[in-house]
KOLSEDREN-130404 format. One record per residue (C-alpha): x, y, z; residue in one letter. Coordinates in nm, 2 decimals. Each point is the difference from the previous one (the first is absolute). Layout:
<rec px="X" py="Y" pz="Z" res="A"/>
...
This chain:
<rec px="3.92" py="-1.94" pz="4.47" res="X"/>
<rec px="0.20" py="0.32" pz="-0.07" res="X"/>
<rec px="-0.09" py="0.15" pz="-0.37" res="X"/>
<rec px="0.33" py="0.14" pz="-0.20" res="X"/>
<rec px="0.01" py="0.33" pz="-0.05" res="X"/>
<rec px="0.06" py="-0.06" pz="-0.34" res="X"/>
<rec px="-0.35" py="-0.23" pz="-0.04" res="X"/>
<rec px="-0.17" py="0.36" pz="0.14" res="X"/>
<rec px="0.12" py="0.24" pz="-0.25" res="X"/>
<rec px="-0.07" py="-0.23" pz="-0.24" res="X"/>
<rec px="-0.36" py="-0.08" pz="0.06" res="X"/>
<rec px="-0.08" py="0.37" pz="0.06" res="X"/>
<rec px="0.21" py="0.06" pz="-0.37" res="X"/>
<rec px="-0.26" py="-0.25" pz="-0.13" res="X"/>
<rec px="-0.29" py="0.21" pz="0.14" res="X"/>
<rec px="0.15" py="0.33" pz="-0.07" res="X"/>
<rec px="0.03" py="-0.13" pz="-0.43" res="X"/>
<rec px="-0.33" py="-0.15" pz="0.03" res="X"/>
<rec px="-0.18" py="0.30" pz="0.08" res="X"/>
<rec px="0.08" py="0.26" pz="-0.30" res="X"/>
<rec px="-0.01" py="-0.30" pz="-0.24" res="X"/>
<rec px="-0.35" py="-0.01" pz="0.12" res="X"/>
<rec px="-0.06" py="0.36" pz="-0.01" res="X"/>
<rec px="0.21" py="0.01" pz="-0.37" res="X"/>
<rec px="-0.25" py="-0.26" pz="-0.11" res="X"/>
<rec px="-0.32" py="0.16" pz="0.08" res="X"/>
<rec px="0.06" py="0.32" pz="-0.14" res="X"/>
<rec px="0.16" py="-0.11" pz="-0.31" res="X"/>
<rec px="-0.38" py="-0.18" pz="0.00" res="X"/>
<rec px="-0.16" py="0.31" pz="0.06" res="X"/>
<rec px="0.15" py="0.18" pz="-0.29" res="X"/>
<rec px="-0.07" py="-0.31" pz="-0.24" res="X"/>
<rec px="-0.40" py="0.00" pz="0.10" res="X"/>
<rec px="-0.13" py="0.34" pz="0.08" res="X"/>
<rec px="0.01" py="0.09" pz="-0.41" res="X"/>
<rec px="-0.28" py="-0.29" pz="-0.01" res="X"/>
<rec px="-0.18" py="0.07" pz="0.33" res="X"/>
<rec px="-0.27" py="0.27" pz="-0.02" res="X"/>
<rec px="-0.24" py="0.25" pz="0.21" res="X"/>
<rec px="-0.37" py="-0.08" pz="-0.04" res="X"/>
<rec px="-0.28" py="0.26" pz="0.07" res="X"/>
<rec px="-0.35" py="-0.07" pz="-0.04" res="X"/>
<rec px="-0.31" py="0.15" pz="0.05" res="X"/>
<rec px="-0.34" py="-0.15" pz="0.03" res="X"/>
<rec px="-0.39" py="0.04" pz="0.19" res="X"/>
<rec px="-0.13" py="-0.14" pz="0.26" res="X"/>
<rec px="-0.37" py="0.05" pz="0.17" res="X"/>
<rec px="0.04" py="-0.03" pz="0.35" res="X"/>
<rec px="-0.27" py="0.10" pz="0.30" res="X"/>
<rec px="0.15" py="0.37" pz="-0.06" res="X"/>
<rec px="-0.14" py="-0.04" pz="-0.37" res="X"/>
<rec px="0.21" py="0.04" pz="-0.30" res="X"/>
<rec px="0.34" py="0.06" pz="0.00" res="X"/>
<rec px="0.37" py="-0.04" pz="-0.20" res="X"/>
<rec px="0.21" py="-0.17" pz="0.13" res="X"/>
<rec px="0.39" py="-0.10" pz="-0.07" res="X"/>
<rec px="0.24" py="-0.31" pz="0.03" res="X"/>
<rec px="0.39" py="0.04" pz="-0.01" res="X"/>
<rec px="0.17" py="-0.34" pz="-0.07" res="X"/>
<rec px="0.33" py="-0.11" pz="-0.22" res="X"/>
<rec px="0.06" py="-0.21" pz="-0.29" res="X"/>
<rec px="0.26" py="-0.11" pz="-0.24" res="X"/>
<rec px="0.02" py="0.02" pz="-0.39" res="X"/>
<rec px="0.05" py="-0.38" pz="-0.15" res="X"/>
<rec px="-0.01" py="0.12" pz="-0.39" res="X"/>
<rec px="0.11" py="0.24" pz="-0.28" res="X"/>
<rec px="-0.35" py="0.04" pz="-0.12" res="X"/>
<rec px="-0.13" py="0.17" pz="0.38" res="X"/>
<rec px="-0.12" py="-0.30" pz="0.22" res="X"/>
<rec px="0.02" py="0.09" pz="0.34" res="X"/>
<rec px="-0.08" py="-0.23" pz="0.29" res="X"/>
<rec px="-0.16" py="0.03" pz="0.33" res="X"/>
<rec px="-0.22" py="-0.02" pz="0.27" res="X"/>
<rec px="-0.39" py="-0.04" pz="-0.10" res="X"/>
<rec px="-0.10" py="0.17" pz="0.33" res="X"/>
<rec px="0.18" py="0.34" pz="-0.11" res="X"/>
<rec px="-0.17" py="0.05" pz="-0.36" res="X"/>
<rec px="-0.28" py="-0.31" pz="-0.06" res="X"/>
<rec px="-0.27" py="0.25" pz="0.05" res="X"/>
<rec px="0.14" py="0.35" pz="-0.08" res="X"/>
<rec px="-0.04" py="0.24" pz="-0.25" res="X"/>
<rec px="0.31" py="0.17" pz="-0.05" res="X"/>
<rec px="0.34" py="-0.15" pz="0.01" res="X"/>
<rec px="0.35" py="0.16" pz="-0.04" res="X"/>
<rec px="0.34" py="-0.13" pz="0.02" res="X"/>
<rec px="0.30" py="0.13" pz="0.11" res="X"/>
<rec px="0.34" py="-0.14" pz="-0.09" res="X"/>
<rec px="0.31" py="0.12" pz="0.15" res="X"/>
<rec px="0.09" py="0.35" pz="-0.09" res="X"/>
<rec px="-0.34" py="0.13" pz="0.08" res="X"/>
<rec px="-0.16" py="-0.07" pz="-0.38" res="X"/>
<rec px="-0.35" py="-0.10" pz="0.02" res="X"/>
<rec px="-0.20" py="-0.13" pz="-0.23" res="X"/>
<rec px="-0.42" py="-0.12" pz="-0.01" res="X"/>
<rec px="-0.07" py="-0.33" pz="-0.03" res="X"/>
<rec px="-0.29" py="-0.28" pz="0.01" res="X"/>
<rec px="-0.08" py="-0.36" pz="0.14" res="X"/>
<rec px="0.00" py="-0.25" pz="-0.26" res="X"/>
<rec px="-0.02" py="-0.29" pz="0.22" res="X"/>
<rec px="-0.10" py="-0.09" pz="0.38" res="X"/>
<rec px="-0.01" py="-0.26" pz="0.23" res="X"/>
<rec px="-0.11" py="0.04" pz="0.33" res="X"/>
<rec px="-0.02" py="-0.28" pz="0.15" res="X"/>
<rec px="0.36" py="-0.02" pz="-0.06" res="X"/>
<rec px="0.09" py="0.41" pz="0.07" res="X"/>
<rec px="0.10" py="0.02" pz="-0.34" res="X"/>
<rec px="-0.06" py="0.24" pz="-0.28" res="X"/>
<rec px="0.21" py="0.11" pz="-0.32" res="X"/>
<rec px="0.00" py="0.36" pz="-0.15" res="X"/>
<rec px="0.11" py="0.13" pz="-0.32" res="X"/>
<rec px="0.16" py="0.29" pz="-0.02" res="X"/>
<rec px="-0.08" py="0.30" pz="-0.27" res="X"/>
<rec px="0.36" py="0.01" pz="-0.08" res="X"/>
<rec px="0.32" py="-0.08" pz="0.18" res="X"/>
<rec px="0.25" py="0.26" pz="0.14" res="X"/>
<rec px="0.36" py="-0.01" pz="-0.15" res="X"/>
<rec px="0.25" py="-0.14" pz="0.26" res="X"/>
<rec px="-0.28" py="-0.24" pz="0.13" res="X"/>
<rec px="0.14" py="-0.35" pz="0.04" res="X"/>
<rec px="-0.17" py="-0.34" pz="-0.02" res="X"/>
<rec px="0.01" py="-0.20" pz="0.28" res="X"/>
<rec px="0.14" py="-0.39" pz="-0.03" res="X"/>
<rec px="-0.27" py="-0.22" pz="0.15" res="X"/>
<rec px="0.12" py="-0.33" pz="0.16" res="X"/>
<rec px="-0.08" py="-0.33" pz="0.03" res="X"/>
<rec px="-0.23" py="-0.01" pz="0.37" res="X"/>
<rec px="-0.01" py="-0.36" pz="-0.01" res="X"/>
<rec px="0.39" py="0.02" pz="0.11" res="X"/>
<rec px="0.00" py="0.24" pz="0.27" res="X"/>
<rec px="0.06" py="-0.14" pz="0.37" res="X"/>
<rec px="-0.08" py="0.10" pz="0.34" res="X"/>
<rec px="0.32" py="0.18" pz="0.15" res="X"/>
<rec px="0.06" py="0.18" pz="-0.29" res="X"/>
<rec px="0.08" py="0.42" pz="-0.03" res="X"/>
<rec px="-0.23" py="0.18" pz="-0.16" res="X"/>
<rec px="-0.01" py="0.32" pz="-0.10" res="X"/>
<rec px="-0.35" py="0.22" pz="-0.03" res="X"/>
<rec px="-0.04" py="0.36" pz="-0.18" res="X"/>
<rec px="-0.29" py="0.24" pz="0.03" res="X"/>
<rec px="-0.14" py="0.28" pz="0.17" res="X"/>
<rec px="-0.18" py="-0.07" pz="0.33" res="X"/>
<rec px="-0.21" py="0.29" pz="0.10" res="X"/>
<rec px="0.13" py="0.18" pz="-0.32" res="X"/>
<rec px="0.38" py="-0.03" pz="0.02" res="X"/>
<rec px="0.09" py="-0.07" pz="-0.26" res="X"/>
<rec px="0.29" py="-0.26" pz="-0.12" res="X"/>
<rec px="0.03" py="-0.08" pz="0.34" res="X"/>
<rec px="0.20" py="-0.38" pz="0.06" res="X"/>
<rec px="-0.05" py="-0.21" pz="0.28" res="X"/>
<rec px="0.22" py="-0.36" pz="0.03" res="X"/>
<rec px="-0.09" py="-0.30" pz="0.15" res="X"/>
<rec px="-0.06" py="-0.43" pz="-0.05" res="X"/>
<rec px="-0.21" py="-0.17" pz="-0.09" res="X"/>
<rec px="-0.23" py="-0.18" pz="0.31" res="X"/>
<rec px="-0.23" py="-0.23" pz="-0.17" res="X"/>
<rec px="-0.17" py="-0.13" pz="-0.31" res="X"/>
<rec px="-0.40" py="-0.07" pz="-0.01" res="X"/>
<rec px="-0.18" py="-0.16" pz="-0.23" res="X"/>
<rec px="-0.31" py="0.17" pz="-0.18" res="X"/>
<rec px="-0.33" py="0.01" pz="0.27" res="X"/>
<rec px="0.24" py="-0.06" pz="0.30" res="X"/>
<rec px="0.09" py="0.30" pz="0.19" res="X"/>
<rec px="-0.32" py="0.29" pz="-0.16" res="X"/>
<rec px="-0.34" py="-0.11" pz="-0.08" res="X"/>
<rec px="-0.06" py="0.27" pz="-0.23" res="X"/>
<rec px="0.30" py="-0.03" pz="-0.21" res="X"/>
<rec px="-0.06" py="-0.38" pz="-0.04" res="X"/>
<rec px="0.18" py="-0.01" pz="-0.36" res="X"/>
<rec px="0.33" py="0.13" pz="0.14" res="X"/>
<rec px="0.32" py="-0.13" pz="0.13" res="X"/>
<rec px="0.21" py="0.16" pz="0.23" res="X"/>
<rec px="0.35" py="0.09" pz="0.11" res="X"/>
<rec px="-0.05" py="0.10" pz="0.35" res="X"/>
<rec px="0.32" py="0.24" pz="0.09" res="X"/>
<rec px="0.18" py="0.21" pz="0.26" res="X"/>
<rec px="0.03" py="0.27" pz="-0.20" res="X"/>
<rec px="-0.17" py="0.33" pz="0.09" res="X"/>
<rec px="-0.30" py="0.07" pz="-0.15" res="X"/>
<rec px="-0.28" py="0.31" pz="0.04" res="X"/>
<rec px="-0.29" py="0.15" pz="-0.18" res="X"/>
<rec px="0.16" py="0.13" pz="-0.33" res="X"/>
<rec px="0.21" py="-0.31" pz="-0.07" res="X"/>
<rec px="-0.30" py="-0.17" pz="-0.13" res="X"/>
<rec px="0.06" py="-0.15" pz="-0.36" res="X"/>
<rec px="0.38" py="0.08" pz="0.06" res="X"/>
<rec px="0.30" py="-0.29" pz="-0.14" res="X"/>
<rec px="0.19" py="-0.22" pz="0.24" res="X"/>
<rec px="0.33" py="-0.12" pz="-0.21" res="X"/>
<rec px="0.22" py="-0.23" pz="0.15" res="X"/>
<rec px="0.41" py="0.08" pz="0.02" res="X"/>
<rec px="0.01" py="-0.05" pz="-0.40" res="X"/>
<rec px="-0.25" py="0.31" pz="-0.04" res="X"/>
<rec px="-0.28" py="-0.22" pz="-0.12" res="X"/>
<rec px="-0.36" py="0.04" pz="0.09" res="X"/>
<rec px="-0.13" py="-0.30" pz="0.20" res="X"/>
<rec px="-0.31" py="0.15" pz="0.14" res="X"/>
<rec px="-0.23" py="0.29" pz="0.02" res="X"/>
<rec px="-0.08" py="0.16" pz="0.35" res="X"/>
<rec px="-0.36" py="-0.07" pz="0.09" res="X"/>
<rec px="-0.09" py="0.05" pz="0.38" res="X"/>
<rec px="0.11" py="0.01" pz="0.35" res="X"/>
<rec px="-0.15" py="-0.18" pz="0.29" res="X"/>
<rec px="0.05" py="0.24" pz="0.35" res="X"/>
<rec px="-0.18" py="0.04" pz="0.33" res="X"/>
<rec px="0.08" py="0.34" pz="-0.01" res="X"/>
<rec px="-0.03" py="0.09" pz="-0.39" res="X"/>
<rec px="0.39" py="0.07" pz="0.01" res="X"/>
<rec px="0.28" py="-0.16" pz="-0.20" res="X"/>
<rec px="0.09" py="-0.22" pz="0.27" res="X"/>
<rec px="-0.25" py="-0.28" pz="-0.09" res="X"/>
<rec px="0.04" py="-0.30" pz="-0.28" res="X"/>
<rec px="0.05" py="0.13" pz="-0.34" res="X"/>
<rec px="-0.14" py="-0.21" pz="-0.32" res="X"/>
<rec px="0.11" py="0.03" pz="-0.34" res="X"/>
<rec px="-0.17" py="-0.14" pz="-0.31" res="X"/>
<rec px="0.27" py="-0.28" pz="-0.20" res="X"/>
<rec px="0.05" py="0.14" pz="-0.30" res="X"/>
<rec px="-0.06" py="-0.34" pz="-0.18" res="X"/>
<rec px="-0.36" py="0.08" pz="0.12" res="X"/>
<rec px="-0.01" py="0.33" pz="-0.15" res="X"/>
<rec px="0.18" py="-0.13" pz="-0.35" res="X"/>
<rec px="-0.25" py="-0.26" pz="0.01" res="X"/>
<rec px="-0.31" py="0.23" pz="0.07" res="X"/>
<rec px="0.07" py="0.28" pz="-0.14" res="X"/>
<rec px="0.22" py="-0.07" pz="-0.33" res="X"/>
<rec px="-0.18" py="-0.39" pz="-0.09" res="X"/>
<rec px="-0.31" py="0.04" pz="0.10" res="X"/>
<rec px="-0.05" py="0.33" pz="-0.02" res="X"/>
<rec px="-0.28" py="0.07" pz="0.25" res="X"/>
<rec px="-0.24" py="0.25" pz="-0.11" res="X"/>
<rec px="-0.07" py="0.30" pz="0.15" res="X"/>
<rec px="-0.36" py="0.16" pz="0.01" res="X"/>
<rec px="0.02" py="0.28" pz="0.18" res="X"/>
<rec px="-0.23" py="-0.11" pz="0.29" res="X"/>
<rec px="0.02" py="-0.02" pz="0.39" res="X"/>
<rec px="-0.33" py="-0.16" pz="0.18" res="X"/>
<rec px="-0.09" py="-0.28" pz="0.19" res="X"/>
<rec px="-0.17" py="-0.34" pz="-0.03" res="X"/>
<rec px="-0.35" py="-0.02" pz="0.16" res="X"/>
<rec px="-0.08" py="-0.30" pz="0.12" res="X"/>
<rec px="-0.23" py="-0.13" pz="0.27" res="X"/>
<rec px="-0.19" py="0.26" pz="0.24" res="X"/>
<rec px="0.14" py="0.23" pz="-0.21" res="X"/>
<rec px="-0.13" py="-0.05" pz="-0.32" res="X"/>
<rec px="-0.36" py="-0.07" pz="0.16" res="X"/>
<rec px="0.01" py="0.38" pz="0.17" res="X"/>
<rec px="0.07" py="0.11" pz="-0.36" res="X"/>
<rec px="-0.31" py="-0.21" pz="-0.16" res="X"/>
<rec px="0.25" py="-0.15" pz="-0.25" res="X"/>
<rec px="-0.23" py="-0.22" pz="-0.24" res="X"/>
<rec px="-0.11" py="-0.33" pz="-0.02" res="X"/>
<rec px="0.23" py="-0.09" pz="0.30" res="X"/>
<rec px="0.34" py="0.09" pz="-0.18" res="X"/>
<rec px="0.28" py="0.16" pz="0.16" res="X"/>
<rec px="0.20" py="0.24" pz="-0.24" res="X"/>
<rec px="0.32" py="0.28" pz="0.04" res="X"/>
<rec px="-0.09" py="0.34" pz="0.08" res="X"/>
<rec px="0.21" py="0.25" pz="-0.17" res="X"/>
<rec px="0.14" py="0.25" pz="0.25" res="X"/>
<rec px="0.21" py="0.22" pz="-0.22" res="X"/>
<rec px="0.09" py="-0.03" pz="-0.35" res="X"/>
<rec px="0.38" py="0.18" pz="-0.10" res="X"/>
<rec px="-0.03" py="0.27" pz="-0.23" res="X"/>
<rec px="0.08" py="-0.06" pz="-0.41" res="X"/>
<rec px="-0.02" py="-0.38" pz="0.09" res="X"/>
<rec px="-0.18" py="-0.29" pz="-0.18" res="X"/>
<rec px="-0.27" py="0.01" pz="0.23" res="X"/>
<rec px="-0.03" py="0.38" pz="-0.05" res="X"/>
<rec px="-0.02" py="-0.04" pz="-0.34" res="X"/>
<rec px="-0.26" py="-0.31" pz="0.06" res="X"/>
<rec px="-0.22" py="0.26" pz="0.17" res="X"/>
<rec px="0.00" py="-0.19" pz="0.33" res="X"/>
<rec px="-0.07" py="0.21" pz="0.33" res="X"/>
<rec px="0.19" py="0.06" pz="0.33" res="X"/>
<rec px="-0.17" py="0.03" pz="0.29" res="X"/>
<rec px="-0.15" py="0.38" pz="0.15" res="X"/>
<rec px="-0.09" py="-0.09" pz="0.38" res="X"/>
<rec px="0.20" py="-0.16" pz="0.29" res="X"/>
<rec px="-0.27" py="-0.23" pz="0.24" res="X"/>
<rec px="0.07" py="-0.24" pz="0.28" res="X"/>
<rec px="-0.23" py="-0.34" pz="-0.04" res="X"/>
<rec px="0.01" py="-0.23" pz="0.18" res="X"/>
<rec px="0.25" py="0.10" pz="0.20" res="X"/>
<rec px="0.23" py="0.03" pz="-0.34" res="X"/>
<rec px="0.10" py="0.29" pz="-0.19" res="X"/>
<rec px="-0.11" py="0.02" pz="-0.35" res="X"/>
<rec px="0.04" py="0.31" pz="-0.29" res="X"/>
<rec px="-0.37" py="0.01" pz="-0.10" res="X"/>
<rec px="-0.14" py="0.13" pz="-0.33" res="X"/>
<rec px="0.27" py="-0.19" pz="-0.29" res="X"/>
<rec px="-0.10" py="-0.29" pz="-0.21" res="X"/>
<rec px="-0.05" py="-0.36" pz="0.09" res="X"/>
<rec px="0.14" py="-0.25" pz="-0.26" res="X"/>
<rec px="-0.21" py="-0.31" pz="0.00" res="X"/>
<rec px="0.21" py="-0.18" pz="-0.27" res="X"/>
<rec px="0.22" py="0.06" pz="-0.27" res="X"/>
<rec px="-0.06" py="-0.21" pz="-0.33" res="X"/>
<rec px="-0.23" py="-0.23" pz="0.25" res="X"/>
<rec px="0.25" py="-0.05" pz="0.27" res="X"/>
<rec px="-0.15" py="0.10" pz="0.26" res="X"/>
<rec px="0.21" py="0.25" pz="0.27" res="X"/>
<rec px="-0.10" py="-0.13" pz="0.36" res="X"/>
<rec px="0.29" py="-0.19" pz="0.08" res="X"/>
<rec px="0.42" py="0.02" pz="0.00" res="X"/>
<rec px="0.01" py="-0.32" pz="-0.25" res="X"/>
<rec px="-0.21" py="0.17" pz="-0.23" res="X"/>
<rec px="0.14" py="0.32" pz="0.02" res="X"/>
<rec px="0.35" py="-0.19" pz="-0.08" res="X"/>
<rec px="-0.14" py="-0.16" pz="-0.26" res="X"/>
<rec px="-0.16" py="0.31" pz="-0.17" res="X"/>
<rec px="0.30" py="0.19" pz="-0.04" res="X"/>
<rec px="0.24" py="-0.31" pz="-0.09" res="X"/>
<rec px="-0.26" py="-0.01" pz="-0.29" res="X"/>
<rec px="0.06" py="0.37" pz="-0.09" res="X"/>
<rec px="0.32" py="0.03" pz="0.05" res="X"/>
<rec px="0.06" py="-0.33" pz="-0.26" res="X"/>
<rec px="-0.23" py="0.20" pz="-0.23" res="X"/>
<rec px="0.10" py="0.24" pz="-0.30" res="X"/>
<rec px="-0.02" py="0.34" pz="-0.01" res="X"/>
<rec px="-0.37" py="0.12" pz="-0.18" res="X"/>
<rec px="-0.13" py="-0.34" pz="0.15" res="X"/>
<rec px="-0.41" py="0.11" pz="0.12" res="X"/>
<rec px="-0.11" py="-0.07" pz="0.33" res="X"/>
<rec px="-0.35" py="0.03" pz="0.14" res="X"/>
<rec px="0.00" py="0.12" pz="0.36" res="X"/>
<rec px="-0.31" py="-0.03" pz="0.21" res="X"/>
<rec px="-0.03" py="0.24" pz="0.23" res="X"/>
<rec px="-0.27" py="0.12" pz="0.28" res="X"/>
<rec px="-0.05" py="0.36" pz="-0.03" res="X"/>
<rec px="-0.25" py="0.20" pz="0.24" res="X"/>
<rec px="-0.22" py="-0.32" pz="0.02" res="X"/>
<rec px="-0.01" py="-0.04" pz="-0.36" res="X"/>
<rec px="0.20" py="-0.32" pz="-0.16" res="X"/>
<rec px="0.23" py="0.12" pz="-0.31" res="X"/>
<rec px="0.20" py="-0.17" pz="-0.26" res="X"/>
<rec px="0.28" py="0.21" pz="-0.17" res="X"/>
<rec px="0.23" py="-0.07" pz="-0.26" res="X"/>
<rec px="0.37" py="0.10" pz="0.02" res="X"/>
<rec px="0.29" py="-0.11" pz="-0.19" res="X"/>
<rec px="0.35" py="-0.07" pz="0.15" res="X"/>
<rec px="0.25" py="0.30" pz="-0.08" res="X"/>
């Protein structure tokens, strides 16, 4: 069958509008979000089989208040020390973690003050978002910053589907490019809404060809704004098993051994201790030399249900509330006090 010439011109015609509509709506996007999409720098220590050394973590995030809360990604700041922000324009400004999930890749920062021009973002409804949709991420992979990359959404998964040690997140998995620095970044859909923060990539080769996962932001909300996860300050490891036995834990128990605690943190202020030396046991790597919490107010630490259920306890708890934390310290078993900030 012979096409009319007419059909031809208008088909390409079609294409031809299509494609600056496209291109008009993503950059009248752009312009909306970057005010609310910022630059986060953060600096931490680590002790590694070199010994001691700083350490830093580039990632983005997105302002969601008046009052300074910023999201993001817990793996960029759960553990560091010193945090600051910078929003578009270049102003930067310190801030702190005032919550953290990491099970979930989710933390929550509050800002000392907030720049003027800095926009709040609109945060959607996750539940709503379909796969085939255009998306829209901001951020600054390998530290370009306010960088935009477009795409759809692939898939959805459920919490403790797709990443084992994120099992309270749920996922948008996208097309959209994503690389080391975009971490803790917003997705918005085509209304300049934030569905999702950037969490990970999954590549063969470590590039930004692989599967890209974003946190809902319904999981975040939930996490991070209802509950309110607490934050402690610590990074360590459950000892369990073979483990626990090289480490003569007593009576049998299994516990958490601290391997760094963030500076100006509760547990800083709690007078718990990182670890000092970097071993291989057992054929695992361990930070040697930092407490081992036994229990906290009788819970004891040995397992992931427990460790759940200890800090849905404190993070239900009021500020000034006591805790006794029982620790193992240089062979020695120790009881301290803290209070909750």
């Amino acid at each position: 069958m012979r096409i009319k010439p007419f059909l031809i011109l208008f088909a390409a015609t079609l294409v031809w509008c299509s494609a600056p509509a496209a291109a008009q709506d993503l950059r009248k996007i752009f312009k909306e979000v970057s005010p609310s999409v910022v630059v986060i720098r953060a600096k931490g220590q680590e002790v590694t089989s070199a010994g001691t050394s700083r350490f830093s973590e580039t990632g983005s995030g997105v302002l969601i208040s008046q009052d300074g809360k910023v999201m993001t990604a817990a793996h960029v700041v759960h553990s560091m020390s010193d945090i600051s922000v910078e929003f578009l324009g270049g102003e930067t400004v310190a801030a702190k973690v005032v919550a953290s999930e990491p099970a979930a890749d989710l933390s929550l920062l509050q800002l000392e003050r907030v720049p003027p021009g800095a926009r709040v973002a609109r945060l959607a409804d996750s539940n709503t978002v379909q796969v085939g949709e255009q998306v829209v991420i901001v951020g600054a992979p390998y530290g370009l910053s306010y960088s935009l990359s477009a795409g759809w959404i692939s898939a959805r998964w459920a919490p403790n589907t797709v990443y084992k040690d994120m099992p309270l997140a749920e996922f948008l998995q996208t097309n959209a490019t994503i690389n080391t620095g975009n971490s803790g970044g917003p997705m918005f859909n085509l209304g300049g809404e934030v569905i999702g923060l950037v969490s990970h990539n999954i590549s063969k080769s470590g590039g930004s060809e692989g599967l890209g996962f974003v946190v809902t932001i319904n999981t975040a909300k939930q996490l991070l704004l209802e509950k309110k996860s607490f934050w402690g300050g610590l990074e360590g490891q459950l000892l369990t098993g073979d483990l626990a036995d090289f480490l003569n834990l007593p009576n049998n128990q299994n516990g958490y051994l601290i391997k760094s605690v963030a500076k100006g943190s509760p547990a800083d202020d709690w007078g718990l201790r990182g670890g000092t030396t970097f071993a291989t046991i057992g054929g695992q790597q361990v930070v040697l030399g930092g407490d081992i919490v036994l229990a906290v107010n009788g819970v004891q630490t040995g397992s992931v249900a427990n460790m759940v259920k200890i800090k849905d306890q404190i993070s239900a708890a009021k500020s000034g509330t006591s805790l006794t934390i029982t620790i193992l310290r240089a062979g020695r078993v120790i009881d301290l006090t803290a209070k909750l900030p």
